[in-house]
Backbone as ProteinMPNN parsed JSONL, in Angstrom:
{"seq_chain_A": "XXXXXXXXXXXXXXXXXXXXXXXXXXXXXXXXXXXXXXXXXXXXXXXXXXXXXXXXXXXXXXXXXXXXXXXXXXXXXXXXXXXXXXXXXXXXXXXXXXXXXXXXXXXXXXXXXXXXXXXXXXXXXXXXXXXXXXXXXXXXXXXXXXXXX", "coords_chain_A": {"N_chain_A": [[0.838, -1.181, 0.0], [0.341, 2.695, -0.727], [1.841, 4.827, 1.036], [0.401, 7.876, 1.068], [1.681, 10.185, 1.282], [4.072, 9.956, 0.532], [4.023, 9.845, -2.239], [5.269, 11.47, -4.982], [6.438, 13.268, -8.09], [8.256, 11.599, -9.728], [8.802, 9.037, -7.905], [8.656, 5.764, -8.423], [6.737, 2.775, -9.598], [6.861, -0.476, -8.054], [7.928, -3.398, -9.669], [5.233, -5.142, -10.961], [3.995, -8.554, -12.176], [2.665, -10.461, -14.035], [2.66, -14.021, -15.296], [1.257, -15.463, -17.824], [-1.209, -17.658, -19.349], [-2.148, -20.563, -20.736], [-4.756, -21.317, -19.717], [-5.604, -19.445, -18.612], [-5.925, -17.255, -20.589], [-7.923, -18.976, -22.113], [-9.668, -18.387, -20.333], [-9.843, -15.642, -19.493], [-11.169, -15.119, -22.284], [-13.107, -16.194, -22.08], [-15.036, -14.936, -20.043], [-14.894, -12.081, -20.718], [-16.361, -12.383, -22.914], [-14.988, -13.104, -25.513], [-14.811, -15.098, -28.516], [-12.832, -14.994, -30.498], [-10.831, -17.382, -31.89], [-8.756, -16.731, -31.593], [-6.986, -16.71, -29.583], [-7.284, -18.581, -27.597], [-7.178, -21.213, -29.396], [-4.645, -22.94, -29.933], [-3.689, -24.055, -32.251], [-4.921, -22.657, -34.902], [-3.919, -20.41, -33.831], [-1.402, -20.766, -34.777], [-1.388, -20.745, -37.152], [-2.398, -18.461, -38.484], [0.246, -17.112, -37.717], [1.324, -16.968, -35.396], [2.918, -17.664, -32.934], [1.558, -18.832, -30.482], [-1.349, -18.8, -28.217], [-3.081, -15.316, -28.126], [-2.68, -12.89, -25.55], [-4.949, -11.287, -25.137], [-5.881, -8.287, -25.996], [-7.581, -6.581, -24.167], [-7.039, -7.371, -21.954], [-4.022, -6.699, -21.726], [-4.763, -4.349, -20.638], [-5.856, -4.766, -18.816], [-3.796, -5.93, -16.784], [-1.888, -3.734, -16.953], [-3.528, -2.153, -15.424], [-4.229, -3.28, -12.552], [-1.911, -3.251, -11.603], [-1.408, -0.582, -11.197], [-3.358, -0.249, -9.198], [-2.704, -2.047, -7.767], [-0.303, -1.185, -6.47], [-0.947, 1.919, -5.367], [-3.414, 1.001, -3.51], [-6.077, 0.55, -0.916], [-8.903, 2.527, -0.986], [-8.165, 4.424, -3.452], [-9.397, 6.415, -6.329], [-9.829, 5.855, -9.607], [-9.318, 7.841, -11.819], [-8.469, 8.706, -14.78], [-7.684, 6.635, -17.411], [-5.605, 5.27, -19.891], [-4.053, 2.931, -22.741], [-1.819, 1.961, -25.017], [-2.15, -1.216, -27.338], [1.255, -2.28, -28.682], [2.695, -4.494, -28.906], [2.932, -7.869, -28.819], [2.026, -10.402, -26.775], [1.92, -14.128, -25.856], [0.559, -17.466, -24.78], [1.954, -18.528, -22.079], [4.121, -15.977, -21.494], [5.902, -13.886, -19.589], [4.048, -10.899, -18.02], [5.551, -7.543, -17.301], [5.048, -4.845, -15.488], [5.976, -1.461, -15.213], [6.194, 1.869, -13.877], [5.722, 5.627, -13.695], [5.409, 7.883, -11.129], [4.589, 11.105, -12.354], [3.433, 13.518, -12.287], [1.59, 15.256, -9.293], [-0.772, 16.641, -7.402], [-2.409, 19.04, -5.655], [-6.163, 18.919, -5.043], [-9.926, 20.016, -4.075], [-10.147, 18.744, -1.465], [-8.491, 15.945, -2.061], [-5.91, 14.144, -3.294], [-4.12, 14.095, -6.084], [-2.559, 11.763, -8.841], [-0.719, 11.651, -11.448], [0.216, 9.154, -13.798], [2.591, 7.37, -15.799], [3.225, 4.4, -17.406], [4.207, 1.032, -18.357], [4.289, -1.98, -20.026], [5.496, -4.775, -20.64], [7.199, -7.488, -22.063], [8.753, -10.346, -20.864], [11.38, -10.634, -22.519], [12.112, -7.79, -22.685], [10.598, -6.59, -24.767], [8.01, -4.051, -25.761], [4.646, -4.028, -24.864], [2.583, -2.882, -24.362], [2.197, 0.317, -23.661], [0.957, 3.114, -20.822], [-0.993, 5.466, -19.193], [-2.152, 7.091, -15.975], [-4.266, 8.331, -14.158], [-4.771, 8.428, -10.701], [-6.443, 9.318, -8.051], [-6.746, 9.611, -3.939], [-8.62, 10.519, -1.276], [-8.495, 13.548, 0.589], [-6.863, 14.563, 4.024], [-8.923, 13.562, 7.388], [-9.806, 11.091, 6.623], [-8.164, 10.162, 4.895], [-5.126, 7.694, 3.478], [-3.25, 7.671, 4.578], [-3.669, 8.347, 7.255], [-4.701, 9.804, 10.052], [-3.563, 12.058, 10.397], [-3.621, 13.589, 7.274], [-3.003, 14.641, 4.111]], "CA_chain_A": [[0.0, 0.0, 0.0], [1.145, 3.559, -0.535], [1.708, 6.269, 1.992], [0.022, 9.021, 0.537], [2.783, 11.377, 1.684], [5.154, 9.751, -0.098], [3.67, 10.121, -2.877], [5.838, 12.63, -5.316], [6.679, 13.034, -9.25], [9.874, 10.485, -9.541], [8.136, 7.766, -7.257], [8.621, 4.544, -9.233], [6.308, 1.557, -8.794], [7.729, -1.67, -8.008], [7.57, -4.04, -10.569], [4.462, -6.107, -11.078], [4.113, -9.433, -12.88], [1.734, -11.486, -14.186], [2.442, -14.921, -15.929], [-0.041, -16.248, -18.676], [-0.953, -19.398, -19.382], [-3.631, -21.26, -22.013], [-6.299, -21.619, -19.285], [-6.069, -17.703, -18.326], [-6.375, -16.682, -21.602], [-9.183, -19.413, -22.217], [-10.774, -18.059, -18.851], [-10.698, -14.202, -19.685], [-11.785, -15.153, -23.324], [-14.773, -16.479, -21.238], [-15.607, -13.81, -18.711], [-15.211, -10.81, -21.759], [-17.596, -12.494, -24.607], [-14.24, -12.831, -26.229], [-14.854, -15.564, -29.109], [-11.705, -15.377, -31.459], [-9.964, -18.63, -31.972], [-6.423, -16.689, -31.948], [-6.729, -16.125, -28.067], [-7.846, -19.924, -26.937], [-6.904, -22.151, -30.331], [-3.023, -22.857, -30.398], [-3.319, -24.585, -33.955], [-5.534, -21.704, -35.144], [-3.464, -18.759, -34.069], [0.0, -20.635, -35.464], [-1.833, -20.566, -38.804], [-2.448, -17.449, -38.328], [1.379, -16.954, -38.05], [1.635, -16.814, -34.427], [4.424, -18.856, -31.729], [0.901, -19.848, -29.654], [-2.668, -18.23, -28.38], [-2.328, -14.244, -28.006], [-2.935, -12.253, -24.851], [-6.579, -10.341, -25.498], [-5.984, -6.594, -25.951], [-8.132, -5.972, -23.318], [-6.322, -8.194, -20.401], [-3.14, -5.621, -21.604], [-5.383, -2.924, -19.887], [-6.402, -5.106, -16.966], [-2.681, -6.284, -16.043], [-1.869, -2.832, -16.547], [-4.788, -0.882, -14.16], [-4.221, -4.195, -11.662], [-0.422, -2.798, -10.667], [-1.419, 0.354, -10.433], [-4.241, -0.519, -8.223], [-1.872, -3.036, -6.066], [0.526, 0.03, -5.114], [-2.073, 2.657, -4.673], [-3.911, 0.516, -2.004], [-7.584, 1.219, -0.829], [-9.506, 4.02, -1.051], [-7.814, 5.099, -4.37], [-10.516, 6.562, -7.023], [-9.306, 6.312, -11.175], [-9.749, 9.161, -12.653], [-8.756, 8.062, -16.039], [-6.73, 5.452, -17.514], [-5.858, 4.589, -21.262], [-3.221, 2.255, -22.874], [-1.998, 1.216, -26.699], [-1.101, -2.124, -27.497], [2.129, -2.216, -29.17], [3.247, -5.416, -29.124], [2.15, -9.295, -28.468], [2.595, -11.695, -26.523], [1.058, -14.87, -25.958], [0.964, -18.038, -23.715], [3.533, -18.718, -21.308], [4.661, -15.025, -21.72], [5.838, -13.102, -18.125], [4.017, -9.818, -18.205], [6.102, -6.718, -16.041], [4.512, -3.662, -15.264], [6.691, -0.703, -14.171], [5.714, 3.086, -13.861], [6.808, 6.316, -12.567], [4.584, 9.224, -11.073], [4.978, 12.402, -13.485], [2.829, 14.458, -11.526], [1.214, 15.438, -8.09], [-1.316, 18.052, -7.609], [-3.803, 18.764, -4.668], [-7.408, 19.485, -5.848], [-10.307, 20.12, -3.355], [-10.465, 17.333, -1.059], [-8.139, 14.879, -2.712], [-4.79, 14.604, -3.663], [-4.308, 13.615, -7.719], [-1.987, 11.599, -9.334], [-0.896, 11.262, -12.791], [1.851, 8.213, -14.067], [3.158, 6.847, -16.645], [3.133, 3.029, -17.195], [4.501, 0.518, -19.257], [3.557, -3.674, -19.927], [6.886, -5.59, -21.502], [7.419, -8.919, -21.838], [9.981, -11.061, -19.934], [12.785, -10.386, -23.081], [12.041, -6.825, -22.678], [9.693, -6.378, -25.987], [6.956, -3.34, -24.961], [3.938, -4.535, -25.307], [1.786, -1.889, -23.682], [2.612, 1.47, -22.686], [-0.3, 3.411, -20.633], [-0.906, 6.441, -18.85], [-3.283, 6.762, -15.633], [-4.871, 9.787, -13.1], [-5.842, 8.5, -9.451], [-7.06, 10.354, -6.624], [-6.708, 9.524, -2.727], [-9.272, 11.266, -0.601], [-6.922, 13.606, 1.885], [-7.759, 14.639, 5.609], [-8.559, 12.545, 7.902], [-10.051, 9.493, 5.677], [-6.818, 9.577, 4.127], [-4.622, 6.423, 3.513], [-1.83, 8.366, 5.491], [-3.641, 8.275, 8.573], [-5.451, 10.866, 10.695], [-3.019, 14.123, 10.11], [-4.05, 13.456, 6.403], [-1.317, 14.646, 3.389]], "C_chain_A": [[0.882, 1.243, 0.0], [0.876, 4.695, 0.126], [1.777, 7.798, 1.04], [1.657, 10.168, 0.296], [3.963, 11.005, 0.865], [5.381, 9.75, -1.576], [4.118, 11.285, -3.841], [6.424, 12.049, -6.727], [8.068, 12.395, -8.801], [10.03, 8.954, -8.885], [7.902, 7.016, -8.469], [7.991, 3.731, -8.333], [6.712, 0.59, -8.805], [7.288, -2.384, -9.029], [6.275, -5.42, -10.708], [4.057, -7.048, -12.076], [3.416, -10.532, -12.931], [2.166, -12.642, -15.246], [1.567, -15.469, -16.755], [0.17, -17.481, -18.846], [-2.1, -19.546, -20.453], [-4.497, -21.31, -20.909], [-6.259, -20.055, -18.869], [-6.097, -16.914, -19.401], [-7.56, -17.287, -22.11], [-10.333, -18.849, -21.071], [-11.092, -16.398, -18.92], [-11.07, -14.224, -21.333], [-13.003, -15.29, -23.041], [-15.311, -15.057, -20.656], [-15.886, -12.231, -19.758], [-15.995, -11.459, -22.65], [-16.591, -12.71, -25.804], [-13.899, -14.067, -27.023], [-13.745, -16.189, -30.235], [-11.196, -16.415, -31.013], [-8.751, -18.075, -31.817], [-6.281, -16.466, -30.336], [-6.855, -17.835, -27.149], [-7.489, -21.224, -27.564], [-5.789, -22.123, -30.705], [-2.844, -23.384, -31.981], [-4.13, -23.168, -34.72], [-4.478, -20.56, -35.251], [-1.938, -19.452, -34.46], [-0.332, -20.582, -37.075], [-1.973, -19.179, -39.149], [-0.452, -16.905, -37.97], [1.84, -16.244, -36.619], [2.079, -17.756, -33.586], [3.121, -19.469, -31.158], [-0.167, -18.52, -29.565], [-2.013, -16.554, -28.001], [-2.868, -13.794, -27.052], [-3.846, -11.101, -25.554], [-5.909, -8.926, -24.976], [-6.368, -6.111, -24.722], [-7.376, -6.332, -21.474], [-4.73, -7.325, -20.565], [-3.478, -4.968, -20.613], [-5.713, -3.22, -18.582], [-5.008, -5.139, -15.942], [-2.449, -4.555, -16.068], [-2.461, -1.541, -15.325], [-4.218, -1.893, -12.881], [-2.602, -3.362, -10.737], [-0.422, -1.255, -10.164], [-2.179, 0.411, -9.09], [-3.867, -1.263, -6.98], [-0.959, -1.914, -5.338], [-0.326, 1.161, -4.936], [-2.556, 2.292, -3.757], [-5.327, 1.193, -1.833], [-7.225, 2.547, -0.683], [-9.06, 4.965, -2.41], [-9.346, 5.497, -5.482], [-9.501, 6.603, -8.393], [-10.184, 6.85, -11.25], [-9.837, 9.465, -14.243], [-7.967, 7.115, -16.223], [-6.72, 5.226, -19.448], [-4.427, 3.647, -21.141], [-3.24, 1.814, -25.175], [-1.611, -0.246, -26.515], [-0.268, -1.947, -28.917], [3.18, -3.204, -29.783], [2.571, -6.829, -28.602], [2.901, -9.923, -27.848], [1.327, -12.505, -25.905], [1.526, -15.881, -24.716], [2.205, -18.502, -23.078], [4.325, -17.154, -21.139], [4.615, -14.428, -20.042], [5.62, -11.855, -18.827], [4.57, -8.49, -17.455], [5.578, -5.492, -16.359], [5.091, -2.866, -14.597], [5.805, 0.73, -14.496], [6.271, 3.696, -12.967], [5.422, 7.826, -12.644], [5.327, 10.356, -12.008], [4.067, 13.425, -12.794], [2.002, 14.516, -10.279], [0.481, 16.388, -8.063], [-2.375, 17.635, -6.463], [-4.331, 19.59, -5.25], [-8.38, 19.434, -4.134], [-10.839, 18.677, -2.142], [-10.303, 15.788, -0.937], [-6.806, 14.667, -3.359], [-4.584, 13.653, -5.186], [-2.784, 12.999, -8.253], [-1.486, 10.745, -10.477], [0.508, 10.374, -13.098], [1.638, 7.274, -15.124], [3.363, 5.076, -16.642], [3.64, 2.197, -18.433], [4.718, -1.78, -18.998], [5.034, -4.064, -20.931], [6.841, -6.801, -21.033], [8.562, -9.041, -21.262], [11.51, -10.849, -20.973], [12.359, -8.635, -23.047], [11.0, -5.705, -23.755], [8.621, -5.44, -24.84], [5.549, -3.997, -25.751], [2.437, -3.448, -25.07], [2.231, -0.532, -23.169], [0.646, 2.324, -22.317], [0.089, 4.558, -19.706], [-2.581, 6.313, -17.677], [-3.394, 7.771, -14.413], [-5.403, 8.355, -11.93], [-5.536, 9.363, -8.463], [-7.108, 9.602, -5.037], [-7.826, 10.514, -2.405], [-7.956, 11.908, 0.555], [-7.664, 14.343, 2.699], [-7.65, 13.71, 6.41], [-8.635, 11.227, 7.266], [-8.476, 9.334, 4.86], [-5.801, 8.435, 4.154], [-3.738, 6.593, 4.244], [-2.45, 8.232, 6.781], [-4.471, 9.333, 8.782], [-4.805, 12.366, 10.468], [-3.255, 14.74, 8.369], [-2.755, 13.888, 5.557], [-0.879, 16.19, 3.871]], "O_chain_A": [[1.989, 1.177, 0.534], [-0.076, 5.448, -0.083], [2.689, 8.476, 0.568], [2.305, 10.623, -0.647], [4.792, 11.867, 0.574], [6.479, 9.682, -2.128], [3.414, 12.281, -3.672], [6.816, 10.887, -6.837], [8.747, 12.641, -7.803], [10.85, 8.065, -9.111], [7.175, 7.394, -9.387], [8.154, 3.629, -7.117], [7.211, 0.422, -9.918], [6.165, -2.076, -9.427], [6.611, -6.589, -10.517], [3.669, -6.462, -13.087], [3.457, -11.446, -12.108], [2.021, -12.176, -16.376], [0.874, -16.241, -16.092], [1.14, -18.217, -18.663], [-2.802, -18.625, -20.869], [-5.577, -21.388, -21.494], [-7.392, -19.576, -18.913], [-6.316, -15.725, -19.169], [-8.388, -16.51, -22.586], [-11.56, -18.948, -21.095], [-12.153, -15.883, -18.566], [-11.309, -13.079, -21.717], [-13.925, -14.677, -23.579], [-16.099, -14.324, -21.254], [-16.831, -11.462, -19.583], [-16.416, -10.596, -23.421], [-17.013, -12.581, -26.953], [-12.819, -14.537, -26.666], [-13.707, -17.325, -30.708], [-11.038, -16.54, -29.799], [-7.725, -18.752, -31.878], [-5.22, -15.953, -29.98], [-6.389, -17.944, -26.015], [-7.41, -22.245, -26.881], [-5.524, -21.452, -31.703], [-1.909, -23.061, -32.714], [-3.187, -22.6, -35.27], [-4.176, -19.93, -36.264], [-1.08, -18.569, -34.466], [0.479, -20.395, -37.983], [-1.58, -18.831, -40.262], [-0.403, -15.731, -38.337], [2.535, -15.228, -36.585], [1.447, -18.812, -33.586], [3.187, -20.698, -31.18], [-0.122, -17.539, -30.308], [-0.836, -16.396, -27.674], [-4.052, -14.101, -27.195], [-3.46, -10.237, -26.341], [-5.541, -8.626, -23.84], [-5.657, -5.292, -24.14], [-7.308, -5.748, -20.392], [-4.136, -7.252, -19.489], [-2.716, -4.869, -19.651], [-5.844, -2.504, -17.59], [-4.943, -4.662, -14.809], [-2.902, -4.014, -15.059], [-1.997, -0.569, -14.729], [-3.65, -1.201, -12.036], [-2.454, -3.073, -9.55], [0.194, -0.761, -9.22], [-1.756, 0.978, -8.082], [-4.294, -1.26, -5.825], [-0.846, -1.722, -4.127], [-0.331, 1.312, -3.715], [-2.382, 3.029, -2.786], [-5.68, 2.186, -2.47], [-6.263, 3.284, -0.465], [-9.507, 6.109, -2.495], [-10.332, 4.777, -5.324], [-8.477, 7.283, -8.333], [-11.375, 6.698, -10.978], [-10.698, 10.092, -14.861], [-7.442, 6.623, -15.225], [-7.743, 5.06, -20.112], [-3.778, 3.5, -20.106], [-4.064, 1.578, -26.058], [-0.814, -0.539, -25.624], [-0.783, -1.607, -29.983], [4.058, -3.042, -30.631], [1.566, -6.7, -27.903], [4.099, -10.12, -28.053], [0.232, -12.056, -25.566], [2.39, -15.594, -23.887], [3.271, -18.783, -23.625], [5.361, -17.289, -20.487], [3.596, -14.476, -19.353], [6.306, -11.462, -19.771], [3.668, -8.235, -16.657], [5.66, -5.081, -17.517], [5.057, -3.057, -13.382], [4.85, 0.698, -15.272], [6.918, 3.313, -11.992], [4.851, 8.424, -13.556], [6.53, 10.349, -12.27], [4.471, 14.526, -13.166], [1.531, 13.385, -10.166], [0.911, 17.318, -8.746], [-2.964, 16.569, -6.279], [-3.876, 20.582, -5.821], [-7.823, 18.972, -3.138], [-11.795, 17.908, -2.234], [-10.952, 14.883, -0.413], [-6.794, 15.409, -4.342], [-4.98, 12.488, -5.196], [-1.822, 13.749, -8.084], [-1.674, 9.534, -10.587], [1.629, 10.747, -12.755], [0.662, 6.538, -15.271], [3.722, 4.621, -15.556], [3.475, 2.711, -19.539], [5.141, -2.487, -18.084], [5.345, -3.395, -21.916], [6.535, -7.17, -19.899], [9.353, -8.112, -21.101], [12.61, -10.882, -20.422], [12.458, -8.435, -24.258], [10.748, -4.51, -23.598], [8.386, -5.732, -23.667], [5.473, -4.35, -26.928], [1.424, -3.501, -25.768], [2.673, -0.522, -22.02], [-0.378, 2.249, -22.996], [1.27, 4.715, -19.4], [-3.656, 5.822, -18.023], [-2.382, 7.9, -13.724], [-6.213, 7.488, -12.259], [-4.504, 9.974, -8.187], [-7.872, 8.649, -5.192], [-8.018, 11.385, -3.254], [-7.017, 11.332, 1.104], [-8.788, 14.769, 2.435], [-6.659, 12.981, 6.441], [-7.742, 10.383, 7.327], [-7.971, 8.32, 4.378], [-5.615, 8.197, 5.347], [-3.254, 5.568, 4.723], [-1.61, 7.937, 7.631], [-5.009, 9.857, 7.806], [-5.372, 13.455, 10.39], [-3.138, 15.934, 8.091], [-1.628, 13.655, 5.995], [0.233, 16.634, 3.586]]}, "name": "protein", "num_of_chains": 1, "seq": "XXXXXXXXXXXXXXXXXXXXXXXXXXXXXXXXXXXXXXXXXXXXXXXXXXXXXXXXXXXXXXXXXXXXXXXXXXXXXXXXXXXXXXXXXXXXXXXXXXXXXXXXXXXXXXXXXXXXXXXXXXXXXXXXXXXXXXXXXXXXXXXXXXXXX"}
């Protein structure tokens, strides 16, 4: 979790890392409505002229929001969030998620912050870069404690 207060442009987040596999790409092909054979069908997507099934576009954006959301810590609010994909990877692939605050700003009631993010595979290939605003409540409810930020 992160202490609000500590909170300042240059703050890097630790590195977070998700592993894929053929049943977690068959399992969020399920849960999104997400039908393509190139995400679930290893003979399919090498015909398609791919090493094995491909990590769904959209599970980019989840592993990505997920690390920001593990070092933020409750009570955080997104504010926005986007992401491109840039590159593929598929099963068996380690996904690492690093980022670095780029900005800090108190607004009424809430302290805001904007950072930079980026999804690479385990040989270093980017596969995702993303960009994402959250907000802390500050005061006392604040994640810092009772003297607030």
């Amino acid at each position: 979790m992160t202490v609000l207060t500590e909170v300042v442009a240059g703050v890097t987040l630790p590195p977070y890392r998700l592993r894929t596999s053929t049943v977690r790409l068959f399992r969020f092909s399920a849960v999104t409505w997400n039908a393509h054979r190139i995400h679930y069908d290893a003979e399919y997507a090498r015909s398609e002229g791919y090493p094995d099934v491909l990590v769904q576009s959209h599970l980019h954006g989840c592993v990505l929001l997920n690390a920001v959301l593990a070092w933020a810590g409750p009570g955080v609010t997104l504010r926005s969030f986007g992401w491109q994909n840039r590159g593929i990877a598929v099963a068996g692939d380690e996904l690492i998620v690093t980022g670095e605050v780029v900005e800090v700003r108190d607004a009424p009631g809430e302290r805001v912050a904007e950072l930079r993010l980026e999804e690479r595979r385990q040989d270093g290939e980017l596969c995702a870069p993303g960009h994402v605003t959250v907000a802390w409540p500050a005061g006392p409810a604040g994640p810092d404690g009772p003297a607030g930020p």
